[in-house]
C-alpha positions as CSV (number, residue, x, y, z in Angstrom):
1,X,128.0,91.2,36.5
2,X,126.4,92.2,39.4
3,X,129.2,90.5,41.9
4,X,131.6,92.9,40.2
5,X,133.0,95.4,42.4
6,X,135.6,97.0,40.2
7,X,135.5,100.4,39.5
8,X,136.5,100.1,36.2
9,X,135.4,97.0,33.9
10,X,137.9,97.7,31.7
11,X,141.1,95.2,31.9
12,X,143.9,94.8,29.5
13,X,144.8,91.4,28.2
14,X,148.5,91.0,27.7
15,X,148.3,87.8,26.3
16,X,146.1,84.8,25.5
17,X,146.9,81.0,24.2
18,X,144.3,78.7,23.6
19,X,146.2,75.0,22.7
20,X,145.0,71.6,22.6
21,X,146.3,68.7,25.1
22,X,144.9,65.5,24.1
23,X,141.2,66.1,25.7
24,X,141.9,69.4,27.1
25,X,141.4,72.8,25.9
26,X,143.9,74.9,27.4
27,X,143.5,78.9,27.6
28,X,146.1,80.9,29.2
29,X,145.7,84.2,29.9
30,X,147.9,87.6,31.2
31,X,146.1,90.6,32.1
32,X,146.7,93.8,34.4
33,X,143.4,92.5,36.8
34,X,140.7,90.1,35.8
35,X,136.5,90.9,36.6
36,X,134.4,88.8,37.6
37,X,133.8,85.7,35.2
38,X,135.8,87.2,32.9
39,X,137.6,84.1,31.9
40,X,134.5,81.6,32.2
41,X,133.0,84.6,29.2
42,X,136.1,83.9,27.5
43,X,135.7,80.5,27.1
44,X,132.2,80.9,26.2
45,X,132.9,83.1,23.4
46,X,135.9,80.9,22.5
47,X,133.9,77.5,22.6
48,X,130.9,79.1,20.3
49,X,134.1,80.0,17.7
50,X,135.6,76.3,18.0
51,X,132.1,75.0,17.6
52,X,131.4,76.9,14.3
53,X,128.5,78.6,15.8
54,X,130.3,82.3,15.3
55,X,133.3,83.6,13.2
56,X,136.6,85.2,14.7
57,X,135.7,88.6,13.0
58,X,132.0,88.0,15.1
59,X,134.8,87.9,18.4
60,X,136.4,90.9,17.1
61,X,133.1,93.1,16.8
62,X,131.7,91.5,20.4
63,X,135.2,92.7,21.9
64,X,135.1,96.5,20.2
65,X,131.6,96.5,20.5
66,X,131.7,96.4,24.4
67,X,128.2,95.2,25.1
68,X,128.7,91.3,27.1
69,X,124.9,90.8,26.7
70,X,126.4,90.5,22.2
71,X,128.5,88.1,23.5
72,X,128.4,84.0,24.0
73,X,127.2,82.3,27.2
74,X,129.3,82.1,30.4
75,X,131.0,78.5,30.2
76,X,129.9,76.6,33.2
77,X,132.6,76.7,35.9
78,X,132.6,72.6,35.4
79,X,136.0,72.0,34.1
80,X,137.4,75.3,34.2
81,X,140.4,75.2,36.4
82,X,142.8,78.0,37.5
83,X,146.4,76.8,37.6
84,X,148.0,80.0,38.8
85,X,148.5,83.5,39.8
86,X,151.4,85.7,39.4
87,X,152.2,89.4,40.9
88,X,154.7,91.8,40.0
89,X,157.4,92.1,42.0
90,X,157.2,94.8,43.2
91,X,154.8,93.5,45.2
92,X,157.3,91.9,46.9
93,X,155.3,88.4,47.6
94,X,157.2,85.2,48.4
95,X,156.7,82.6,45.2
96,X,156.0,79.2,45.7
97,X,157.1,76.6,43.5
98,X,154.3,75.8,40.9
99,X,153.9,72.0,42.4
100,X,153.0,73.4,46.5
101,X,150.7,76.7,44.8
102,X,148.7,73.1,43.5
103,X,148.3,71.2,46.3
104,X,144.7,70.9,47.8
C-alpha cells in the first residue's frame, strides 16, 4: 500500500487463530512487525475462504505467490477491532493490565 513506509514488506507470522464467539469472528495474530492493513487483508482473504468463495490451497498459492493484487479484498475497518499490543522485553516498556490498555 502506498501508506506503507516499511522498508521491507516482508513480516513473519508467528502465529494465527481464527475461533468463533457466538457472533464474532475472532483472529489473533503474532508477528515480528505488522504493514499497513495487513490484518484488514487477512480477514479479507480469510472471510472469502469462510464464505466458500476460495479454497485454503487458493490461500496457500496467494501467500507463496506474493502478489496482494491475487489476493481477496481489504475487509472494511467496520468491525475490526484491535485488542492489544505486546513488545518484547527487552524493550523494557511498563505493561498495563489488559482491562486499563482497553479503556477509551
Amino acid at each position: 500500500a502506498a501508506e506503507c513506509q516499511a522498508k521491507s514488506p516482508v513480516r513473519r507470522i508467528e502465529r494465527l487463530r481464527v475461533a468463533r464467539e457466538g457472533d464474532l469472528v475472532l483472529i489473533e495474530a503474532t508477528a515480528n512487525a505488522f504493514l499497513h492493513h495487513m490484518m484488514r487483508n487477512i480477514a479479507g482473504l480469510l472471510i472469502a475462504i469462510g464464505k466458500g468463495e476460495e479454497s485454503v490451497a487458493w490461500a496457500q498459492q496467494v501467500l507463496s505467490g506474493r502478489d496482494r493484487t491475487r489476493s481477496a479484498a481489504t475487509a472494511p475497518a467496520a468491525g475490526l477491532c484491535l485488542q492489544s499490543v505486546r513488545y518484547p522485553a527487552a524493550f523494557g516498556l511498563p505493561r498495563a493490565p489488559a482491562e486499563e490498555a482497553l479503556r477509551v
